[in-house]
Each structure stands twice: as C-alpha cells, then as structure tokens.
Rosetta silent file (secondary structure, phi, psi, omega in degrees, C-alpha in Angstrom):
SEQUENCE: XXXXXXXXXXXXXXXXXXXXXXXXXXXXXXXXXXXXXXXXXXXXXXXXXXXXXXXXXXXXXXXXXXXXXXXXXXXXXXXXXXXXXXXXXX
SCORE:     score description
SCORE:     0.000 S_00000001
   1 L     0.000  173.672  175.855  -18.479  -38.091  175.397 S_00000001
   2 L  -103.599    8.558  151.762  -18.702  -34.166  175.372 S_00000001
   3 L   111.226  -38.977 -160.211  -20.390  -33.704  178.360 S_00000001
   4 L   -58.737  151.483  153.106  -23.407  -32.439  176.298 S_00000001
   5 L  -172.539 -170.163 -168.632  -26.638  -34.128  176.759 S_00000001
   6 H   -79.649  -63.163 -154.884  -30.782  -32.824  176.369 S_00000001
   7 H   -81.492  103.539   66.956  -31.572  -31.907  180.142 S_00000001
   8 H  -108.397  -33.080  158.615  -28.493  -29.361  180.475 S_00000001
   9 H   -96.267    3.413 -142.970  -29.499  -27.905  177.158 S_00000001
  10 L  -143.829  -84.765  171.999  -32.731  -27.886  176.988 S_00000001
  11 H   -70.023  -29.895  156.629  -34.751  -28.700  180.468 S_00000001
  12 H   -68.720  -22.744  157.294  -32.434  -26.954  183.043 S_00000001
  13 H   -78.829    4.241  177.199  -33.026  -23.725  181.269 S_00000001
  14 H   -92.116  -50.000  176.681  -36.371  -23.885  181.045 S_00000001
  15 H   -62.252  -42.238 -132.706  -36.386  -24.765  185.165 S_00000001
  16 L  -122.688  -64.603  179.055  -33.612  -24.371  186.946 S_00000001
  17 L   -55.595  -64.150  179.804  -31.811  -21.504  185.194 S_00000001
  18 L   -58.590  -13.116 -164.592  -36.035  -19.607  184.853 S_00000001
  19 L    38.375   47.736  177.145  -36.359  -20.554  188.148 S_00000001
  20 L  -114.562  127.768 -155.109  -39.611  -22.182  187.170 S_00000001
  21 L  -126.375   30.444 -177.933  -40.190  -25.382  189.249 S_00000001
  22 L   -84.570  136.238 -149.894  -43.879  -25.776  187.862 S_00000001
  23 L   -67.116  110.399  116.364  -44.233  -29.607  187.809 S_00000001
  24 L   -99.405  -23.453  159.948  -42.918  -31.497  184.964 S_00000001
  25 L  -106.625   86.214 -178.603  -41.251  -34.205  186.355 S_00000001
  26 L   -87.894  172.870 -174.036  -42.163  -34.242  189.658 S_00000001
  27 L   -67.398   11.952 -158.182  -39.869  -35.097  192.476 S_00000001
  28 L  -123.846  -56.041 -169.196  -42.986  -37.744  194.044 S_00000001
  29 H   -85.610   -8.649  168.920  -42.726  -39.491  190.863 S_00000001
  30 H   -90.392   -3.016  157.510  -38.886  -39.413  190.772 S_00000001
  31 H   -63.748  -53.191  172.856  -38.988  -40.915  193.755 S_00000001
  32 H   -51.669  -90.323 -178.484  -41.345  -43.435  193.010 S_00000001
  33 H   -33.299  -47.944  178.923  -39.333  -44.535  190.074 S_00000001
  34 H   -63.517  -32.632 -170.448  -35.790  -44.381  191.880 S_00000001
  35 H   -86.624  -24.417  171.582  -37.136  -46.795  194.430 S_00000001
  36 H   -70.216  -21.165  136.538  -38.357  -49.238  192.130 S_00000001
  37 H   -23.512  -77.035 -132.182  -34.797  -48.904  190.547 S_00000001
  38 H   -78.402  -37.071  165.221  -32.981  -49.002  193.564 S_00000001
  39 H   -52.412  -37.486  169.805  -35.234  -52.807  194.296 S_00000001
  40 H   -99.071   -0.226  164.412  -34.731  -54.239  191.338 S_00000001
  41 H   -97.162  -26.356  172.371  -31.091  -53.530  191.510 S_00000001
  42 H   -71.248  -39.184  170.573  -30.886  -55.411  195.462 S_00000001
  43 L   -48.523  -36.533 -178.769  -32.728  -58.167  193.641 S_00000001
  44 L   -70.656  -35.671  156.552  -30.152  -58.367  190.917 S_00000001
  45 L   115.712   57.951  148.870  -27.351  -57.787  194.341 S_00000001
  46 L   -88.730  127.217  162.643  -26.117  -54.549  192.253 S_00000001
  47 L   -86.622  107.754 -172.094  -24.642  -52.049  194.290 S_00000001
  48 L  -112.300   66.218  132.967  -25.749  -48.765  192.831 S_00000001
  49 H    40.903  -90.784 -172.434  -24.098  -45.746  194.746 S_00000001
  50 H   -72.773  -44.874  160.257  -24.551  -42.916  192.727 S_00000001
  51 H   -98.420   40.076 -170.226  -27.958  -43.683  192.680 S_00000001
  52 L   -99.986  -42.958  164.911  -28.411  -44.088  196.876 S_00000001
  53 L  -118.589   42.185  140.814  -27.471  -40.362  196.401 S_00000001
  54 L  -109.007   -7.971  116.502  -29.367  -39.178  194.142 S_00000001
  55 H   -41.763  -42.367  158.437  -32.455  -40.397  196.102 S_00000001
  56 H   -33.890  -83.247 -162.384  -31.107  -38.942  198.954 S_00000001
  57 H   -60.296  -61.177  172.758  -31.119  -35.586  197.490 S_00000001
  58 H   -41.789  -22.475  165.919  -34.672  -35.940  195.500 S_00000001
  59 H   -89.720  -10.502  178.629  -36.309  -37.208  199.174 S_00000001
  60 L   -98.070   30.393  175.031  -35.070  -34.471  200.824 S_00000001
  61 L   -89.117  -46.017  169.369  -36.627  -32.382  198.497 S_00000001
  62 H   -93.440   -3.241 -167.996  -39.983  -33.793  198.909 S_00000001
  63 H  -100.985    9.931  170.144  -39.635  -33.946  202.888 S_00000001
  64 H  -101.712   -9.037 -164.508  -39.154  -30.241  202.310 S_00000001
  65 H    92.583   24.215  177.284  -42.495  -29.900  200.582 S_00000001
  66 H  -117.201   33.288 -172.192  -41.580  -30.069  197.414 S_00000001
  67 L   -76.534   -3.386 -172.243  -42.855  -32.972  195.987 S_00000001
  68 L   -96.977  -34.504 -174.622  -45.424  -31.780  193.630 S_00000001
  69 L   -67.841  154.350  162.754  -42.906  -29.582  192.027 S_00000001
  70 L    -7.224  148.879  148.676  -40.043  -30.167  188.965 S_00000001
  71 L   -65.610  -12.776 -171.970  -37.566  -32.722  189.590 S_00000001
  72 L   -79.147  -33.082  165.257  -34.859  -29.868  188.848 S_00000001
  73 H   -18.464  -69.614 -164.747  -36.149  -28.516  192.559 S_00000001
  74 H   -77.706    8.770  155.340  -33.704  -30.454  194.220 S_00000001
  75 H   -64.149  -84.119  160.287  -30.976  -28.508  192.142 S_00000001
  76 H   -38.999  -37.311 -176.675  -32.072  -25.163  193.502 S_00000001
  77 H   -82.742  -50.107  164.756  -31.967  -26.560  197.139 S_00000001
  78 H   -81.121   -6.245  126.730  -28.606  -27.958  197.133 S_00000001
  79 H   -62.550  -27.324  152.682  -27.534  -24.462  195.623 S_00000001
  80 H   -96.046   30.097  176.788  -28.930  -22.804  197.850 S_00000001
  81 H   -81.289  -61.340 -153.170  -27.240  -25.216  200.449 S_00000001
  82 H   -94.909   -2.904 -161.688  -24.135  -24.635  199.357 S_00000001
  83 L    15.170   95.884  177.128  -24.564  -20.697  198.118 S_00000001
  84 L  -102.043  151.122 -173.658  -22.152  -20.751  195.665 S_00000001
  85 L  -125.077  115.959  179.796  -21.904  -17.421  193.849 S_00000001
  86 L   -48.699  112.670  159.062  -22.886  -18.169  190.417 S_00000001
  87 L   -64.833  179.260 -151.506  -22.339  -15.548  186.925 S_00000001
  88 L   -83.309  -37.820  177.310  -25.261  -13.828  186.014 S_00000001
  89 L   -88.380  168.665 -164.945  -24.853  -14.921  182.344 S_00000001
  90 L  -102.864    0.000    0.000  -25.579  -18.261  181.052 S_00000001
C-alpha cells in the first residue's frame, strides 16, 4: 500500500495537528472496544502484540484524565513524551 489511509488525512488534522482533542472518539470507548478485542482474540489463543500496545498507550491516556477526550489524545502525550521537534508546516 501507499501508506495513505482516512485518519492521517482527514481526522489527525482536524485533532491532532488543530490540537483539538474535543471528544470524537473517545479514549473510554477505545478502551472499551480494545478490551473486548483483546478477549476475543485469548479466546481464539491469538497473540495480538501490536495491539497489547496500543492499549497500553490509550490506558495511559485515560489514567491521565483523559478519557472523555479524542482518541488522537494519546498521540499528543507520547509527543510530548518524547519532545521531538516537529516542522511548523504540515
């Protein structure tokens, strides 16, 4: 594929990139959903990885108090984790 997909054109610039974290997804319900994922994949005995840390990152997101907010929050948190210095243009 080309890398391309809808939420890098579309929903992180309305969010992440606007720095507007007013709930559309929120991280409480992406939570919700990853664990009923990550349960119905130990039922199947699938080992899913990638998403054991991406749950990771989305709970510590709400154990920061951000659970009502965007799911794109936990974007913004692990950049400013890691302070990477970003251009200004998109």
């Amino acid at each position: 594929g080309s890398g391309s997909s809808w939420i890098l054109r579309e929903w992180l610039p309305e969010t992440l990139f606007a720095d507007d974290f007013a709930k559309r997804f929120s991280l409480d319900l992406m939570c919700k959903d990853m664990r009923i994922v990550e349960a119905t994949a130990a039922d199947l005995g699938l080992d899913v990885p990638a998403l054991v840390v991406a749950h990771a990152a989305f709970a510590r997101a709400v154990e920061a108090g951000h659970g009502d907010e965007d799911f794109s929050r936990a974007i913004a948190l692990r950049l400013e984790a890691a302070r990477p210095e970003l251009p200004h243009e998109r």
